[in-house]
C-alpha positions as CSV (number, residue, x, y, z in Angstrom):
1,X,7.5,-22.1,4.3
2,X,11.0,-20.1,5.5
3,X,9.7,-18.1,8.2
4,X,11.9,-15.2,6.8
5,X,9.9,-15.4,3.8
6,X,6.4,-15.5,6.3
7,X,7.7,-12.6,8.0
8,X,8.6,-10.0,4.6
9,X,7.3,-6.2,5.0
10,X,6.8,-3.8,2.2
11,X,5.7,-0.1,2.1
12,X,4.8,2.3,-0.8
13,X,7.0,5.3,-0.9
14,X,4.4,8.6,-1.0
15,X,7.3,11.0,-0.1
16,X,11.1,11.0,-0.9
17,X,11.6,15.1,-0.3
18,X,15.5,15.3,-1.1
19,X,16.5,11.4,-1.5
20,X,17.5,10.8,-5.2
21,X,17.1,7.3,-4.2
22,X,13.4,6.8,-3.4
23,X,10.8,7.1,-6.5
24,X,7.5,8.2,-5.3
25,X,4.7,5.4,-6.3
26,X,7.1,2.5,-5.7
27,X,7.1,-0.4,-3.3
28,X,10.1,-1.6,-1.5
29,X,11.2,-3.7,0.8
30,X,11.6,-2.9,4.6
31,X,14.2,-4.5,6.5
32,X,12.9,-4.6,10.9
33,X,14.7,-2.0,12.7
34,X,12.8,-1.7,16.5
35,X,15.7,1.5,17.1
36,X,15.1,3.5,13.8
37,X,10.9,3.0,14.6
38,X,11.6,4.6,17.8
39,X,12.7,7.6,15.8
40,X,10.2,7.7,13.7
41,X,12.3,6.5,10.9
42,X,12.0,2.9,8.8
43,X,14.4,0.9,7.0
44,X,14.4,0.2,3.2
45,X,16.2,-1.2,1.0
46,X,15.8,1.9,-1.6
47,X,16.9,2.1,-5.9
48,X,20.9,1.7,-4.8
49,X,19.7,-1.8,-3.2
50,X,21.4,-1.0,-0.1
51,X,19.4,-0.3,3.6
52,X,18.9,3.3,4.4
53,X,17.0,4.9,7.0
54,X,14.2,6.9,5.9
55,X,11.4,9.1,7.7
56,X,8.3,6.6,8.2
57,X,6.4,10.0,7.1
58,X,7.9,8.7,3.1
59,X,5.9,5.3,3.2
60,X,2.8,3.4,3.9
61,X,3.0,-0.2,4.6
62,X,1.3,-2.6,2.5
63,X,0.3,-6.1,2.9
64,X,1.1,-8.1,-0.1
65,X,-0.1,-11.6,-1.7
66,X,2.9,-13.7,-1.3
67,X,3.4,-13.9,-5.4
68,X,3.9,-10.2,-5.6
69,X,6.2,-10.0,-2.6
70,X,8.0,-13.0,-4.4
71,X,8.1,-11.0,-7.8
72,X,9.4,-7.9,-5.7
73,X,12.5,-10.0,-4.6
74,X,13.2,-11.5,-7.7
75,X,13.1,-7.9,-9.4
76,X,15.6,-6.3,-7.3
């Protein structure tokens, strides 16, 4: 298996105060960012499907079966 694939992160969105581009109840895809963490802030790829930085405060990570992370790719 493609160790990228091993290695995938998701997180449910639970907050999106002023960001027109988060949906609240959603699950999307978080790219490693060790600087933004620091911060307090995590990197998703959000409903543009570009990375933004977001308060970690906005999402919950989630550990997914590899199907649905699979099915979360292919949707974007």
């Amino acid at each position: 298996m493609d160790r990228e694939k091993e290695n995938r992160i998701f997180a449910l969105c639970i907050g999106n105060k002023d960001c027109e581009d988060l949906e609240i109840r959603k699950i999307y895809q978080v790219l490693p960012d060790d600087n933004a963490k620091k911060e307090g802030y995590i990197r998703v790829i959000d409903e543009s499907g570009e990375d933004y930085l977001y308060p970690q405060s906005y999402f919950i990570v989630v550990r997914l079966p590899r199907e649905a992370q699979e099915a979360l790719i292919v949707a974007r």
